[in-house]
N, C-alpha and C positions, 0 to 999 in steps of 0.2 A: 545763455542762448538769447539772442536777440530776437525779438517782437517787432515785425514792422510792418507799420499799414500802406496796406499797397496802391492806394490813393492816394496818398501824399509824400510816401518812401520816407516817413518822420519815426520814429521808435517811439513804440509806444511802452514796451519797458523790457526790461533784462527778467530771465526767470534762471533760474538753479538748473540745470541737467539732471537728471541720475546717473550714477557712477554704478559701477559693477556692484560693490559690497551694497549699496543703497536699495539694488533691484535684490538681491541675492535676499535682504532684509525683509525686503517690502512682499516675497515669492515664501519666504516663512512663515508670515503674518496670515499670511492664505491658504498653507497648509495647517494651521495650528487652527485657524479658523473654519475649516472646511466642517469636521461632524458639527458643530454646535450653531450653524449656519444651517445644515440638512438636516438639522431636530426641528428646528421651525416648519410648522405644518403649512403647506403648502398655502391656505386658505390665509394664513398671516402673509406670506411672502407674499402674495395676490393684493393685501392691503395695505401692506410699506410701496408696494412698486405703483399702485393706481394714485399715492399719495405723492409718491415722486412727478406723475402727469400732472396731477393739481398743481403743482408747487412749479413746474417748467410754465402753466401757464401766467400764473401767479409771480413769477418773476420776469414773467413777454418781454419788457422794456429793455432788462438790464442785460438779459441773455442774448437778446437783438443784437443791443448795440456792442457788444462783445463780438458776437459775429460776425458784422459788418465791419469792424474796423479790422479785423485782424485775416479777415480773404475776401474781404471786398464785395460783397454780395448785399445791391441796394434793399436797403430798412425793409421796407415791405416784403421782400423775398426773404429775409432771414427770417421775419414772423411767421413769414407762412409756412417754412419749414418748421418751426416750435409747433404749431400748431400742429400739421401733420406727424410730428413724431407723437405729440401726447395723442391722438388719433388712434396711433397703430400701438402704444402700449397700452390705451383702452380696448383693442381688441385682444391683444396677446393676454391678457389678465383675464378679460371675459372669456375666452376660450382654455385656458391652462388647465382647470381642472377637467373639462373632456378629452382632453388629448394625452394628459400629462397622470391620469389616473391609470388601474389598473384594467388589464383589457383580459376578462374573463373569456375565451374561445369557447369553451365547451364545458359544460359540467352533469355528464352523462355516467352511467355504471359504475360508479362509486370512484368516477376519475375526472378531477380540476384540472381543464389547461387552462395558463394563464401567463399572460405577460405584463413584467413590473417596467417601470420606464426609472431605470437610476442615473444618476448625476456622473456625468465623466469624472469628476474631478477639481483642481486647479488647471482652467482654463485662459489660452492669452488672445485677449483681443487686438490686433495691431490697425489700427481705423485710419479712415481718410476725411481730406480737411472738406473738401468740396461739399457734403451735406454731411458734416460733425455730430449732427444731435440722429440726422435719420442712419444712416451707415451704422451709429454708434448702438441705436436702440434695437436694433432688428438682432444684432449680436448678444448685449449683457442682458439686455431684458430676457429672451427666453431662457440663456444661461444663468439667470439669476433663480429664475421660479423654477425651475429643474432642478435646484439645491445645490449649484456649482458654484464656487468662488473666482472672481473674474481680477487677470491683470490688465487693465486696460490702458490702452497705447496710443493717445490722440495721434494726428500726424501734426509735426513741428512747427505746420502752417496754421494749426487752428489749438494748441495749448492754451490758452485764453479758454476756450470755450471747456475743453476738456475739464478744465480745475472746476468750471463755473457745476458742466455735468456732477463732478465729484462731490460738490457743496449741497446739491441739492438732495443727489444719493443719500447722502448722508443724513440731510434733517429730515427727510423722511424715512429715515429709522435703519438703513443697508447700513451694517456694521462696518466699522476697519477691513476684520474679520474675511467678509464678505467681498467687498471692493476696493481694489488699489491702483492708483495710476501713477506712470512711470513719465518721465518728460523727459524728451530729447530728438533726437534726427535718427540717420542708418546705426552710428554708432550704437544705441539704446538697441533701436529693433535686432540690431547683430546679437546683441548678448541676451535678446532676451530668448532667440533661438536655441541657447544651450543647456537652459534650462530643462527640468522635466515637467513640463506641463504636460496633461491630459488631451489636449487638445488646442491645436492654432486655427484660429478664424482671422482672415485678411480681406480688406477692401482696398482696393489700389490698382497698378498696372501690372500688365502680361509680365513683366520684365520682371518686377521684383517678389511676383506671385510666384513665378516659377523659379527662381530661387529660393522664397524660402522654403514651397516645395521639395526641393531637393535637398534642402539644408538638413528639412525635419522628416524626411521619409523613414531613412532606421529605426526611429521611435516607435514608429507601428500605430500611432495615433491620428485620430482624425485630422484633417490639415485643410479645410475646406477653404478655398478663394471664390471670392467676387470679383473680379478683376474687368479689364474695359471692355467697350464695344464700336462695330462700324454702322451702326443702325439705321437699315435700309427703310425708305416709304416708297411706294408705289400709285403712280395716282392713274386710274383707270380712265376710260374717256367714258364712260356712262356716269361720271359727276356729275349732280347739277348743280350743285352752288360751289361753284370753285373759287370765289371770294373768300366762304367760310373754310374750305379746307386748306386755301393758302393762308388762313392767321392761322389755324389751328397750327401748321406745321411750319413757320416760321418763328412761332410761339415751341413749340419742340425740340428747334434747334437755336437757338438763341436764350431761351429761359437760362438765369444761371450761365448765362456768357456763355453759352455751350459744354461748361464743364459738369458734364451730368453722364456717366455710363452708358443712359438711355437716350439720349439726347438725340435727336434727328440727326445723321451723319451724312447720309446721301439720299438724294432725292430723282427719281425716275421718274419723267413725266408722258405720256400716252401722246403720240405727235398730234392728234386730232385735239388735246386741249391743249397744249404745251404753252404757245403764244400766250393766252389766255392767263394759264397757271403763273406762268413766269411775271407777268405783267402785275399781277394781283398780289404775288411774291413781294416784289421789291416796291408796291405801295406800301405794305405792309410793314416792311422792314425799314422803309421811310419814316416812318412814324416813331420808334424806337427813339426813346429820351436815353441820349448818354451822357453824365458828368459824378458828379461828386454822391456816391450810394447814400447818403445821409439826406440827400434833397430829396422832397417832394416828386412823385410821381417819376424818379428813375429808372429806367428799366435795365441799361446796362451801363454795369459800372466796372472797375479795374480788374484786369485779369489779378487773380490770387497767388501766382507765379510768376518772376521777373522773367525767367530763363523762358515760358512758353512767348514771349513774344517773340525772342528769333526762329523758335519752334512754327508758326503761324505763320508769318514771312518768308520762314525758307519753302513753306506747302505751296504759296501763292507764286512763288518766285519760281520752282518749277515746274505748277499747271501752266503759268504762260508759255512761259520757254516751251511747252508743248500743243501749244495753240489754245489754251482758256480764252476767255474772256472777262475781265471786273465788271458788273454792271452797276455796284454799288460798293465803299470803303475800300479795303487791301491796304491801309498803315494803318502804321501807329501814331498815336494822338501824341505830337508834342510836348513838351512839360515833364512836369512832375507826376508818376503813377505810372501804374503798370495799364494802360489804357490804349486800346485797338479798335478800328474803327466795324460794325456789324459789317458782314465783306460776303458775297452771294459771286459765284462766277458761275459761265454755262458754257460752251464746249466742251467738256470735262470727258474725260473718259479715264481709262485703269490702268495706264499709264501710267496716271498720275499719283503722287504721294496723298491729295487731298481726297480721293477716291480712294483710298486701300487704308492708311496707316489711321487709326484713332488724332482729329483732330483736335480734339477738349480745349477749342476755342470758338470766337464767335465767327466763323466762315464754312460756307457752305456749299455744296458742287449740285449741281441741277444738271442732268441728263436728259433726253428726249428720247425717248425709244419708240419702232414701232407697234409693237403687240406685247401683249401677255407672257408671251414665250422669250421674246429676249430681256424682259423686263425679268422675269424670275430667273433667266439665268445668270444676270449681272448683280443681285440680291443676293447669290448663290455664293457670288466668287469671293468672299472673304474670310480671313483665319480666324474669325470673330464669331460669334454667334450666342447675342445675350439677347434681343428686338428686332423683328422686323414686321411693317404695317402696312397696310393696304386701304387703299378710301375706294371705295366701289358702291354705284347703289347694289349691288347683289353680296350678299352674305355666301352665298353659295360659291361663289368667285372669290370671294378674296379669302375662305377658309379653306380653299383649293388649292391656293396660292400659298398660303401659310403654313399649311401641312407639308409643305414639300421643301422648307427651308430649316435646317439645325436652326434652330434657336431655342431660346427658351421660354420667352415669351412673343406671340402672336397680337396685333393689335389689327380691329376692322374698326374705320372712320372715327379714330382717337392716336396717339401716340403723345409717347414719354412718358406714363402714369405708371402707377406699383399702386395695389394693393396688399391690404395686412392678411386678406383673407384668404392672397392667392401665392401660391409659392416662387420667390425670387431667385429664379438661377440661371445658369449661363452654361453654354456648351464651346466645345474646343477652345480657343483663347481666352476665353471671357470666362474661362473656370467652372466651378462644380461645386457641388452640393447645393444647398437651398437654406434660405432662410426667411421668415412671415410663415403663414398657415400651419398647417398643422404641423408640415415637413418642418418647419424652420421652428417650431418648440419642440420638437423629437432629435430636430441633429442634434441639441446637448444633452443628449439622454445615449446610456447602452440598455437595452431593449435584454432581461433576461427573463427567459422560460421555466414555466414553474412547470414539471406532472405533479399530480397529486392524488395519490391515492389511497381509499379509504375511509 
């Protein structure tokens, strides 16, 4: 399988695939591994994994520049992804023994209830390349400290990073045993459905969540997805610095080229600020350094996918055709690389494909509404529902507003953030279950009840 960096379209080298018998190997190694993995007392496992944090930071440089060449994500932004994932396996680790111990209910008249939190199993993680190290850790890390044995599955576009993950596993002390990763494209992830794992955890799109979905439903095992989002903002006309809330939120959708689940997708603006918003908008997005992710002070650099640039083109090509308008980019950068230019349009309405379908790139559709009421019900309309945000100076209004939209998580005067300490899930397209807080180190757990009497 070929490795190439998508700002220069140069190969960066060839790797080995896994082959059936290879995974079939590497899925033995895991089960034979699994009790002597869950004999390790939790309190060790807590200290091989915070040692893996040290060591991700401790190699920043070389895990960077692995990132960056191989999905295109300018230097600074792949550090600062290292950095946030050793972050959240510092919380996952500090928290593990209150959440992952045993929960005593009652111990009255000579009768213990209690609940033990045990290890599913041999677990398969199938990841996404878009944030490799954060995607990847929100998964293996609780499934590791749960006592589960993890087959993990970079995605094709970010292998490079995945072996780098693996390396590091390793010298801080996660056995063979314990961790295995498989390399390849659909081919790999197809076989690695037929397996019997304990449980599949997916980060990716609607499309191939709900196939594996169906693929792995007879199993009767957990099958929990992450999958995309259309994530709506709301901007109220009681703002008062709309300077600040249009970089916040051109910063939202544009961070990471826009390839971010949480990522700004559609923007509502209140007609009483709208001029304003829009104007401060595309100052903003003015500013946006784009060329080569290895330079100095780059903000957006090559898309990490060749094929999403006719994806992106064909969005803009039929908002016009239905009256949009560009007020800044809409191509693609000439040359060599997968590079587009930041692209902001406003007539927009749901009609249009750039207002409905998951964009995971750098363009973005601006609305004008007149009230509250049609602003939340055009926030509504989608088959998506992982964010949606609201900037209001009232707390009371935009948690008003929020409560009344499927999602899964709610933003007031911030978007596109995750925390470790709050739980990350999506409703209808954007998938189910949870992972970070307490939910997301309990989903590799099965939860059994003790009576005890006597």
């Amino acid at each position: 399988m070929n490795i190439i960096n998508p700002a220069t379209e140069d190969l960066i080298t060839s790797v080995k695939e896994d082959s059936l018998s290879s995974i079939e190997l590497k899925f033995k190694i895991l089960q034979e591994g699994l009790v002597k993995w869950n004999e390790v007392l939790l309190k060790d496992r807590i200290l091989i994994l915070q040692r893996f944090a040290e060591l991700l930071n401790d190699n920043m440089e070389l895990g960077a520049s692995i990132l960056t060449s191989e999905v295109g994500k300018p230097l600074q932004q792949s550090k600062n992804e290292i950095n946030g994932a050793s972050s959240r396996i510092k919380w996952l680790c500090g928290n593990a023994e209150k959440y992952l111990a045993d929960d005593f209910m009652s111990n009255e008249n000579q009768l213990t209830e209690k609940i033990v939190y045990e290890p599913l199993g041999v677990i398969c993680n199938i990841s996404a390349w878009n944030y490799p190290y954060l995607v990847g850790v929100n998964v293996f890390i609780p499934a590791l400290l749960a006592g589960n044995t993890v087959m993990y599955k970079p995605s094709e576009y970010s292998t490079l990073t995945g072996l780098e993950i693996e390396r590091l596993l390793n010298l801080a002390g996660v056995p063979a045993g314990a961790f295995q990763l498989v390399i390849g494209a659909s081919n790999v992830g197809e076989a690695l459905l037929t397996l019997p794992f304990k449980g599949y955890y997916f980060t990716g799109s609607y499309k191939t969540g709900k196939y594996i979905y169906e693929k792995v439903a007879h199993k009767m095992v957990p099958c929990q997805l992450e999958l995309g989002g259309k994530d709506p903002i709301y901007i109220a006309d009681d703002v008062s610095n709309i300077k600040k809330v249009a970089q916040e939120t051109a910063d939202g959708a544009f961070y990471n080229n826009g390839q971010s689940c949480c990522a700004v997708e559609r923007i509502y603006v209140h007609e009483k600020v709208y001029d304003t918003f829009v104007g401060e908008f595309i100052k903003e997005v003015k500013g946006f350094k784009l060329g080569m992710p290895t330079e100095a002070g780059i903000y957006i650099g090559p898309l990490a996918r060749k094929a999403q640039l006719n994806f992106i083109e064909n969005q803009i090509t039929d908002a016009l055709a239905k009256g949009a308008e560009i007020l800044i980019g809409g191509a693609r950068i000439k040359g060599k690389g997968y590079f587009f230019e930041p692209t902001v349009l406003i007539n927009v309405n749901h009609q249009m494909s750039v207002m409905m379908e998951e964009s995971f790139g750098p363009v973005i559709g601006i609305m004008k509404v007149k009230d509250e009421a049609e602003a939340l019900g055009l926030m509504q309309d989608t088959p998506y529902g992982l964010t949606a945000g609201v900037y209001s100076a009232s707390r009371e209004k935009a948690e008003k507003i929020l409560s009344q939209i499927n999602a899964g998580t709610g933003y007031w005067n911030c978007c596109d953030r995750v925390s470790a300490a709050l739980p990350w899930s999506g409703r209808k397209n954007s998938g189910f279950g949870s992972t970070l807080s307490y939910a997301g180190l309990r989903a590799f757990t099965n939860p059994k009840s003790y009576h005890l009497k006597g």
